[in-house]
N, C-alpha and C positions, 0 to 999 in steps of 0.2 A: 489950183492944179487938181485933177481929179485924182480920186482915189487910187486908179488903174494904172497912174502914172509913178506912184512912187518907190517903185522894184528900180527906177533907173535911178535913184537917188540914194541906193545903197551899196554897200560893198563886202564882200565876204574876204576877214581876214582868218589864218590858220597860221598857229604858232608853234612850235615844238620846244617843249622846257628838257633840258638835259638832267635828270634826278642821277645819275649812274653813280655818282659818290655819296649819295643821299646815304647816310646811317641810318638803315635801319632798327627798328626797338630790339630786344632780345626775343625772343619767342619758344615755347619749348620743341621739341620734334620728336613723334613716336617712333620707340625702334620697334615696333612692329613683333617681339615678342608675342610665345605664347606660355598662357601664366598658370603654372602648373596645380595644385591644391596646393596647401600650406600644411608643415607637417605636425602643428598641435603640440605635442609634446616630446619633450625628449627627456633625459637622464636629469633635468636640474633644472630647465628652463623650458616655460611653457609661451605659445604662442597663439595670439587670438585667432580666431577663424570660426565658419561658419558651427560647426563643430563642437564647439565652445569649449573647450576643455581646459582653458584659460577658465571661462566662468565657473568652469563644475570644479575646478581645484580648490576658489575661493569658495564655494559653498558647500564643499568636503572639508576644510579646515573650520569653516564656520559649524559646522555639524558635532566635529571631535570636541569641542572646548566646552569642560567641566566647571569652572572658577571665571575666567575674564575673554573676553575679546574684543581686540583695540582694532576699527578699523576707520583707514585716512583716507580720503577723494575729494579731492575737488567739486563732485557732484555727485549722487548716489539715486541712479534709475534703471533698476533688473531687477525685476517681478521677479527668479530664483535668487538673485541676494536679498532682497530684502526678507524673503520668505524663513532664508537661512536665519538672517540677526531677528524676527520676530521670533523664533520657532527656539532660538538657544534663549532669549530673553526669558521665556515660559518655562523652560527648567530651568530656569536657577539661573544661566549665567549673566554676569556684570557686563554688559555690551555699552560700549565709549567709541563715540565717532564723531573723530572729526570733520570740519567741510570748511568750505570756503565760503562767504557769507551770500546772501541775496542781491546785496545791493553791488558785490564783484560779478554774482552769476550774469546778472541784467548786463553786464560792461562788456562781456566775452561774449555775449550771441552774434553768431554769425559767423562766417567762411564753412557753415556747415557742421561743426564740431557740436553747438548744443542750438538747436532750434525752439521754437516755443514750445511742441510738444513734450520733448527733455525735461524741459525746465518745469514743467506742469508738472510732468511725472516724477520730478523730485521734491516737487511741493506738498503733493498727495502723499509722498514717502514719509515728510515730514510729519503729518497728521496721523499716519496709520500707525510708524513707530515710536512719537512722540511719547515719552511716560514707559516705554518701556527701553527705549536704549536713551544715555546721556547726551543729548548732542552738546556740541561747543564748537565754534567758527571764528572764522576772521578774512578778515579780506586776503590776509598773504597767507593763509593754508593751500598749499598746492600738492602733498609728499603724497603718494599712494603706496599703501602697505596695508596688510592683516595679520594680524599676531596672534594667538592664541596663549593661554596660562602659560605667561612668560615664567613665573615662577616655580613651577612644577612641570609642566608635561609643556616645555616648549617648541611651538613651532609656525611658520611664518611665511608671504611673502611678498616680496618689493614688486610693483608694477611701475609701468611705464602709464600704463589704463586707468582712465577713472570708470567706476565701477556703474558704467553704463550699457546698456544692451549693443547700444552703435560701437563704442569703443571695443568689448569685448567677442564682438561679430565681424565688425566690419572692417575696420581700422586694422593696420598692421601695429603691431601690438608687443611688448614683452613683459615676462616676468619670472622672476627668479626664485627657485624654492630656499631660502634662509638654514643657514645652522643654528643651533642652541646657541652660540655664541652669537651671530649676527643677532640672533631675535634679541635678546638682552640688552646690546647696544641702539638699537631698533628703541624700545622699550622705554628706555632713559633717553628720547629723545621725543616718542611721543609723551613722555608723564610730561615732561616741562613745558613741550606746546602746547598742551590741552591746562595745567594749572598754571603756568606763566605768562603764557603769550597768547591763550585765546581772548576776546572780545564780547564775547554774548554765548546766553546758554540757554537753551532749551529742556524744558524738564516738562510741562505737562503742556498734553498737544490743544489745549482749548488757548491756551496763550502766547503770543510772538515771541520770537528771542528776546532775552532781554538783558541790558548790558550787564558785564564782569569783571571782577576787578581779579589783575595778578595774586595767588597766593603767596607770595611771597616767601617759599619754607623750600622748594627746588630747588637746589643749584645747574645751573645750564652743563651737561653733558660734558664731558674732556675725555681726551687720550682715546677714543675710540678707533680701532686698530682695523674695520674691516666696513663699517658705515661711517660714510660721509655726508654733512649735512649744509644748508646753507638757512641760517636764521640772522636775529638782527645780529648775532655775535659769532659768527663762523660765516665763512668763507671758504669751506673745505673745500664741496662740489669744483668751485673754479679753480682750486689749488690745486685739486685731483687732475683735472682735465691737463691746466696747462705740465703739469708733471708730465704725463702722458704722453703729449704731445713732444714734448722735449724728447723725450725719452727712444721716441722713433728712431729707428735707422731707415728703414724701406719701404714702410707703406703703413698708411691709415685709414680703418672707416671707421666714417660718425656718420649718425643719424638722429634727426631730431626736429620737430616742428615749428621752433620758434629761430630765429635768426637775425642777427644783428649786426651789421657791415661793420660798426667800429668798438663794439665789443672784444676786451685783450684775447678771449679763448679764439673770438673769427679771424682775424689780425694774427696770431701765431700759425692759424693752419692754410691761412694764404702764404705769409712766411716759409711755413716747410713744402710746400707745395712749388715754390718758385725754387728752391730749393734741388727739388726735383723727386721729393718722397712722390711714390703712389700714393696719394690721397684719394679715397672715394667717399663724396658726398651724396647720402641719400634724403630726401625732403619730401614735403609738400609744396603742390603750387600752390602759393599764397602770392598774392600784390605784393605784403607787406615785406617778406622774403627775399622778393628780387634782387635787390642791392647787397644782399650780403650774397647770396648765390651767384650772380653776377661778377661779384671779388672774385671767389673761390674758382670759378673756370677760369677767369681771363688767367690766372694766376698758375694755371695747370692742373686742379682737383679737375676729376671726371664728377659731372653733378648728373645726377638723376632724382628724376622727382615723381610721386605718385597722387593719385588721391585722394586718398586717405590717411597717410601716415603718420603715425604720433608719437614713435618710439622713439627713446632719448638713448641711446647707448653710444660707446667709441672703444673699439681693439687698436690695438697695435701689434706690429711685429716682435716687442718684448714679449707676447703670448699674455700682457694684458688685458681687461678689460673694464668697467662701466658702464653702471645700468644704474639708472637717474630719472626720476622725476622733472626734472629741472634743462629749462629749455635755454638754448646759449646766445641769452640775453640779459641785460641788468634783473630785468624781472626776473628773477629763478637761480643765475648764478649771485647777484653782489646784494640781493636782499631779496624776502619771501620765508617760507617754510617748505624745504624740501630736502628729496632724499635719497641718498644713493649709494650701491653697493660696489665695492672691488672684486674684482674676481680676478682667477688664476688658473692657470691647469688646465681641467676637460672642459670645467664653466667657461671657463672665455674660450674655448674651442669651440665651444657650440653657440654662444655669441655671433663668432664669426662666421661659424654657417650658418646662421640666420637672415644676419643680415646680406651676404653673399648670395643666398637663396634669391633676396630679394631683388638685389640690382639683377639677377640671373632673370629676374620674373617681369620687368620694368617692360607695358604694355603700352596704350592709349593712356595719353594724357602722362607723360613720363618722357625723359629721354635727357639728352643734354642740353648743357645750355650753349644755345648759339652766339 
């Protein structure tokens, strides 16, 4: 048969597949929002932005300190903080900072949070203020705080930030300015992380960290009436939370970047949520996220999500509040090193308008979950 011939030996079929109950994935949806400036600081609580007034707090407390200053991050890259702990190191003060080790930094890169440049820039950190501030690390160091002469002229405060240029620019952000009393209890929880539960120590920058053994002579921190902490022997952080959460009549925000579908803290505010509290959940889009974000809508939380956001806080209608390092998952709530304060009053008033602010500001890349 010739070539020409065999269009007669074929036939065109067309098929229509019915998808109309097909489920589709979740997806987020822009409300279309427009996202006002950020208001930097208020009466107690400071908030990252372009701004940085977030950053210049921390290197205006790093500046006052005569005798010691303790500071904690998971990572440590801003050309004005480091400038700050070189510059106190040089008169005289005893600078101790803790981190999170190298071989957890390398674990975490990626979804944006510390890229190689980051990580570069905290290794460089490493070498320029090796020999003059104390480092010590460990893979479960996560708390971010700065303390100054806890013992004389205290004064302090808890972030949600690790002390990164991105985090304290970019990222939506918190932190809380401490009383003499927080700082103390603050204080007795860094001494024991840093001589009991750090790992490796750094003292002069021509050599790596190298391992440490517990002192042995601290006892772990108790009865702390205003900082809650989660180490290998506390479990306050998630004791605080689920308090909290119980404690609701009418409505909840929480906000926080890590999440966890079958975690007891995400499991209780699906709970009050079906319930029929206002819940509002603010987040990052992460993959890793979805299934717990996912819970919390079908469940009736309003979820909104942004791109940057790192802040660990939760109000309630009791007029309380919480401000935590510590992301609400095993890692941060049921083991780790982290930390976090209660608030009351105007503090957790101004909490709530922050984070209010924010869902008020929720643009591209944000909105609910479908």
């Amino acid at each position: 048969m010739s070539e020409g011939n065999n269009s007669s030996w074929r036939r065109t079929f067309v098929e229509a597949v019915d998808q109309r109950l097909l489920e589709l994935p979740a997806a987020w949806a822009s409300t279309g929002a427009v996202a006002p400036s950020r208001t930097g600081r208020g009466s107690a609580v400071y908030e990252s932005g372009r701004g940085r007034e977030m950053a210049s707090a921390v290197v205006s407390l790093l500046a006052q300190a005569q005798e010691k200053a303790v500071v904690s991050s998971f990572l440590l890259a801003d050309q004005m903080v480091e400038d700050a702990i070189l510059a106190a190191a040089r008169r005289g003060v005893r600078v101790y900072v803790l981190l999170a080790s190298e071989a957890r930094l390398g674990r975490e890169e990626g979804e944006g949070e510390f890229d190689k440049r980051v990580l570069e820039q905290h290794k460089t950190m490493l070498t320029r203020l090796g020999g003059h501030a104390l480092f010590r690390s460990a893979p479960h160091f996560h708390a971010k705080v700065v303390v100054i002469d806890p013992d004389t002229r205290p004064a302090g405060l808890l972030l949600t930030a690790n002390l990164t240029s991105e985090a304290l620019e970019r990222n939506e952000e918190l932190a809380v300015t401490l009383s003499a009393a927080e700082v103390a209890e603050v204080t007795g929880f860094l001494k024991w992380a840093m001589w009991e539960s750090a790992e490796h120590e750094l003292v002069d920058p021509k050599d790596r960290f190298k391992a440490t053994r517990p002192l042995g002579k601290l006892p772990h921190p108790a009865g702390a009436s205003s900082i809650v902490a989660t180490t290998a022997m506390a479990t306050a952080v998630r004791d605080e939370l689920l308090r909290l959460i119980d404690g609701a009549t009418s409505q909840i925000v929480v906000s926080s970047f890590g999440w966890e579908a079958e975690h007891e803290v995400v499991r209780r505010l699906c709970a009050r949520a079906r319930e029929g509290l206002d819940v509002t959940v603010l987040a990052r889009v992460r993959p890793s996220a979805m299934g717990a974000l996912l819970a919390l809508g079908e469940a009736g939380a309003s979820v909104f999500a942004f791109r940057w956001l790192h802040a660990k806080a939760i109000w309630t209608d009791a007029g309380e509040s919480l401000v935590m390092s510590a992301n609400l998952q095993r890692d941060g709530l049921d083991h780790g090193f982290e930390l976090g304060v209660r608030l009351t009053g105007s503090r957790a008033a101004e909490i709530r308008e922050r984070l209010m602010a924010w869902r008020a500001r929720v643009n591209t890349g944000g909105g609910g979950v479908i």
